[in-house]
C-alpha positions in Angstrom: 20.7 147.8 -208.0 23.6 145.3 -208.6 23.6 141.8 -209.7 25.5 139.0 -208.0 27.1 138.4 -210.8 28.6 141.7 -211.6 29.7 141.6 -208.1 32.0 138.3 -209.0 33.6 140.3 -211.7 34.7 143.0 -209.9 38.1 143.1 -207.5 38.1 143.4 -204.1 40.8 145.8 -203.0 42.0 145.9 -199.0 42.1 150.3 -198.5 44.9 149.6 -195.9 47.2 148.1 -197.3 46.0 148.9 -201.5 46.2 144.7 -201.8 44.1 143.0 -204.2 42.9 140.4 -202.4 40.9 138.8 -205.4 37.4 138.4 -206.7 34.4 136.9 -204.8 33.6 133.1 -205.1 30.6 133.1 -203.0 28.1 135.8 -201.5 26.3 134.9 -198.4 22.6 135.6 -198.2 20.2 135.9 -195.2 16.9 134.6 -196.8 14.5 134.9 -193.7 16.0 138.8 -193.2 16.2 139.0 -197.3 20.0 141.2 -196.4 23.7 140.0 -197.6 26.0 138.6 -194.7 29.1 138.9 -196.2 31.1 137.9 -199.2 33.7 134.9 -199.7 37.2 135.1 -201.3 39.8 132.8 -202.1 42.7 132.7 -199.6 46.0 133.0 -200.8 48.3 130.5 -199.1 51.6 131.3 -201.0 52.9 130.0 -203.6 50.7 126.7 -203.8 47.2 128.3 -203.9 46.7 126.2 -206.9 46.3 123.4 -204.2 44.8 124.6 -201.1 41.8 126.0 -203.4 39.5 125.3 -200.4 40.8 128.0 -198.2 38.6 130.7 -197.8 38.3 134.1 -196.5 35.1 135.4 -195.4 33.9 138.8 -194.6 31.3 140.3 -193.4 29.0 142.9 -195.5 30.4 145.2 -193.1 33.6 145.3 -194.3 32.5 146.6 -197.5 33.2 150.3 -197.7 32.6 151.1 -201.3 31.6 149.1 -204.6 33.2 151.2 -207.4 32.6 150.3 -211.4 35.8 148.5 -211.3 36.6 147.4 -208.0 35.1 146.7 -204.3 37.1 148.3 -201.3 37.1 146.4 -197.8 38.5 147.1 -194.9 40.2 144.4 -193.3 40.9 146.2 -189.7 39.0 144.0 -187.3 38.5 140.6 -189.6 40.4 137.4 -189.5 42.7 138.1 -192.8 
């Protein structure tokens, strides 16, 4: 079993393109189905991230292919990136 919060330390890594696409900011949780929805990272906007800190990019537990010691590997095929 993992924690939340060793999940927020890890990096999320796309495997098509080998981008880190950063950590997770937010997990979303289905409390009547007790399951994980999907995971929320920071959206890189260029240059000025630093200000657009409310962008988001969600995706869904699906996406998730493998949660390594180090890192988390998605697969962004098929997801609004």
């Amino acid at each position: 079993m993992i924690k939340a919060s060793e999940l927020r330390d890890k990096d999320v890594i796309d495997i098509n393109t080998g981008r880190k696409l950063g950590n997770i900011i937010d997990i979303e949780v289905n409390l009547e189905e007790g399951r994980v929805e999907g995971i929320v990272l920071p959206k890189e906007t260029g240059l000025f991230r630093i200000f657009n800190k409310d962008v988001e990019l969600y995706l869904p537990w699906e996406s998730i292919k493998k949660i390594g010691a180090d890192v988390i590997l998605v697969d962004l095929k098929g997801t609004e990136a």
